[in-house]
ChimeraX commands (.cxc) that place a marker at each C-alpha (Angstrom):
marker #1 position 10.48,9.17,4.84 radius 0.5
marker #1 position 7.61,8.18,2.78 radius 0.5
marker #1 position 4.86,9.30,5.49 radius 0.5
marker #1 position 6.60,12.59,5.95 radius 0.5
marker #1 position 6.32,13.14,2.10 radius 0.5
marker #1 position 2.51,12.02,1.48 radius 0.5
marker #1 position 1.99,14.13,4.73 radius 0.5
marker #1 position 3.65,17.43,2.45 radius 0.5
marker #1 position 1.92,16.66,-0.46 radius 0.5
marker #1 position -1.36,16.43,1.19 radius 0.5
marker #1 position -0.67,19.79,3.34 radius 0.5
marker #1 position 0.84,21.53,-0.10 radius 0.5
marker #1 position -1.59,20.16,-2.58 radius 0.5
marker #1 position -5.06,19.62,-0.76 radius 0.5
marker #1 position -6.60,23.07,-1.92 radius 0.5
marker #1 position -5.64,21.62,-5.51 radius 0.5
marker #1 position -7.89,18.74,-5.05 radius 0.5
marker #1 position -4.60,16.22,-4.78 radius 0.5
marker #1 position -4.44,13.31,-2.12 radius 0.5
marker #1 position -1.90,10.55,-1.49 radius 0.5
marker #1 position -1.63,8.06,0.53 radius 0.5
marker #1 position 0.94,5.46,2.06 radius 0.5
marker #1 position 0.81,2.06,1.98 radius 0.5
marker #1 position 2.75,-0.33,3.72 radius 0.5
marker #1 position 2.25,-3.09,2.83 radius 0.5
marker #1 position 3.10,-6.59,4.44 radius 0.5
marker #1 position 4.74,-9.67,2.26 radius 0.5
marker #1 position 2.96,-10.04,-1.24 radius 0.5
marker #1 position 3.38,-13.16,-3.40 radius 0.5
marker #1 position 5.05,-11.73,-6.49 radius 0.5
marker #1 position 8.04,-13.01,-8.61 radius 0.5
marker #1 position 10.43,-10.78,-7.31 radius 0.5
marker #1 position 10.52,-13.26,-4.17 radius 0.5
marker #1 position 12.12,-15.43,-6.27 radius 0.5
marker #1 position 15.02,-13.38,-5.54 radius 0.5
marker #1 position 15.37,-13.45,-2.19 radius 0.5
marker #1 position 18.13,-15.46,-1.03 radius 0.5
marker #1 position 16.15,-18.01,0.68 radius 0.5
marker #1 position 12.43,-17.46,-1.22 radius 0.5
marker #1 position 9.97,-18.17,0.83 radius 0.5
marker #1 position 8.41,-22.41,0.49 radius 0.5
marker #1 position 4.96,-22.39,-0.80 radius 0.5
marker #1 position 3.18,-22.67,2.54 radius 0.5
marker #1 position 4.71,-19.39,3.40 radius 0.5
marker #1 position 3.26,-18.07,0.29 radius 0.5
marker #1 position 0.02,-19.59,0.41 radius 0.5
marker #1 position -0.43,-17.01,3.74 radius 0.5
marker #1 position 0.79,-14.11,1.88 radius 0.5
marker #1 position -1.24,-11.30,0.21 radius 0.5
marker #1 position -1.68,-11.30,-3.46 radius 0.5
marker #1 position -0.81,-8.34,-5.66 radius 0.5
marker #1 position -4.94,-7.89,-6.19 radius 0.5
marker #1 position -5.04,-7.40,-2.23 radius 0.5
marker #1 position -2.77,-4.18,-2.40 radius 0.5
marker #1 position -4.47,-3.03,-5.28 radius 0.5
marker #1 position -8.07,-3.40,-3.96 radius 0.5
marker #1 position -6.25,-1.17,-0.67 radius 0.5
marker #1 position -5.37,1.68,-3.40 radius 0.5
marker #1 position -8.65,1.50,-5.03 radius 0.5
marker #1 position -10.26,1.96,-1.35 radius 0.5
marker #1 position -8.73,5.00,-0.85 radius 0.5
marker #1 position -8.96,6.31,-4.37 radius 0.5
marker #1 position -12.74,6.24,-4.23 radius 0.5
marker #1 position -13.15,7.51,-0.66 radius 0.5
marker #1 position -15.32,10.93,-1.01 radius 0.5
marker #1 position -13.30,14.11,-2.23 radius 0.5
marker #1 position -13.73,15.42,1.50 radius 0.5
marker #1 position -11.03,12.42,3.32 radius 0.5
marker #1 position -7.61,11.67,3.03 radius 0.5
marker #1 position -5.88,8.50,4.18 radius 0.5
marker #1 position -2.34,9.71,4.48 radius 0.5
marker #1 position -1.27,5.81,5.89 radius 0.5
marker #1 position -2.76,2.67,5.10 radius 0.5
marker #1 position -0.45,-0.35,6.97 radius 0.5
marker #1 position -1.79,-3.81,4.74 radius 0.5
marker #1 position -0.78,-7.10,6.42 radius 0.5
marker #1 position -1.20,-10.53,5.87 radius 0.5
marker #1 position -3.86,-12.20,7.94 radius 0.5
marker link #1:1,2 radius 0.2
marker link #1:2,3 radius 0.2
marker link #1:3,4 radius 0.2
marker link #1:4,5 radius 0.2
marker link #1:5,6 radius 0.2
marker link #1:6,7 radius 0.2
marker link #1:7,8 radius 0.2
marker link #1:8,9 radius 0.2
marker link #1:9,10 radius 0.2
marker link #1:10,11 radius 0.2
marker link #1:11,12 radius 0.2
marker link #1:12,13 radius 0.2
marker link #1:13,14 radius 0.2
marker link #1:14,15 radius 0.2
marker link #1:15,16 radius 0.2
marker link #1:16,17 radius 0.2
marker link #1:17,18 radius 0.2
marker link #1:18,19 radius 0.2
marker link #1:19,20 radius 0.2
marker link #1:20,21 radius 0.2
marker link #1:21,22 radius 0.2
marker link #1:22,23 radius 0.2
marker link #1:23,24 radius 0.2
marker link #1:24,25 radius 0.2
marker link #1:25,26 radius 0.2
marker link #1:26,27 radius 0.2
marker link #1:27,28 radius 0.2
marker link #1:28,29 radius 0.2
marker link #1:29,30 radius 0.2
marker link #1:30,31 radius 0.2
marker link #1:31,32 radius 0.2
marker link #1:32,33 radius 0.2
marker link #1:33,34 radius 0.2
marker link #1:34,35 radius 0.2
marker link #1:35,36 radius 0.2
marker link #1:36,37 radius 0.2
marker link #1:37,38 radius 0.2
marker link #1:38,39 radius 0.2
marker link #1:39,40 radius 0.2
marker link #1:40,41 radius 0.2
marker link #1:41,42 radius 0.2
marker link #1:42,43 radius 0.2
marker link #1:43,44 radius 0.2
marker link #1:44,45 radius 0.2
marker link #1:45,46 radius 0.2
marker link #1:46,47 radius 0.2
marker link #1:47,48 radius 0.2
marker link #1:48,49 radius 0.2
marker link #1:49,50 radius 0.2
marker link #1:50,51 radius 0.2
marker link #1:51,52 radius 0.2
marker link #1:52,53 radius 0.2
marker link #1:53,54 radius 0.2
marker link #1:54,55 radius 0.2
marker link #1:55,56 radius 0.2
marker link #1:56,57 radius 0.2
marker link #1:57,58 radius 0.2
marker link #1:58,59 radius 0.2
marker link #1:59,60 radius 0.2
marker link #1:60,61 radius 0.2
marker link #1:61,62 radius 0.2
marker link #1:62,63 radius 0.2
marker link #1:63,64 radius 0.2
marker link #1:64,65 radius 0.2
marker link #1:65,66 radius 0.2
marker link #1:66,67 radius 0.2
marker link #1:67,68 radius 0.2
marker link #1:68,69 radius 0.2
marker link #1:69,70 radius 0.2
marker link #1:70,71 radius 0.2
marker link #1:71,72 radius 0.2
marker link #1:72,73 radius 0.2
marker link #1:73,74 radius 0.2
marker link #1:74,75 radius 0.2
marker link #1:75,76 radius 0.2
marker link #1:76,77 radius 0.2
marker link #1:77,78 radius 0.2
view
């Protein structure tokens, strides 16, 4: 659903200068793991990304030229 939706918005709203872009991002070390039922040890979270690794993702694509669009950006873990 999300794909389909940055793929309207960027066929709508591209002659207004708007872009989006997906991202799918893989497991992140944030608190709301603490909620999981079983949260994950912290050798599992030690090989997760950080909230700074999604963010440097959205900056990439923010400051890409005016001229390309990244409609999907799929972030995992190494």
């Amino acid at each position: 659903g999300l794909a389909g939706l940055t793929q309207s918005i960027n066929a709508e709203e591209r002659g207004n200068g708007v872009r989006a872009c997906a991202v799918f991002p893989g497991d992140i070390d944030t608190p709301l793991l603490n909620k999981r039922p079983q949260p994950p040890d912290a050798a599992a979270r030690a090989r997760m990304m950080q909230p700074e690794d999604v963010a440097e993702c959205a900056l990439l694509c923010i400051n890409l030229p005016s001229r390309v669009i990244v409609e999907e950006l799929l972030v995992r873990p190494r």
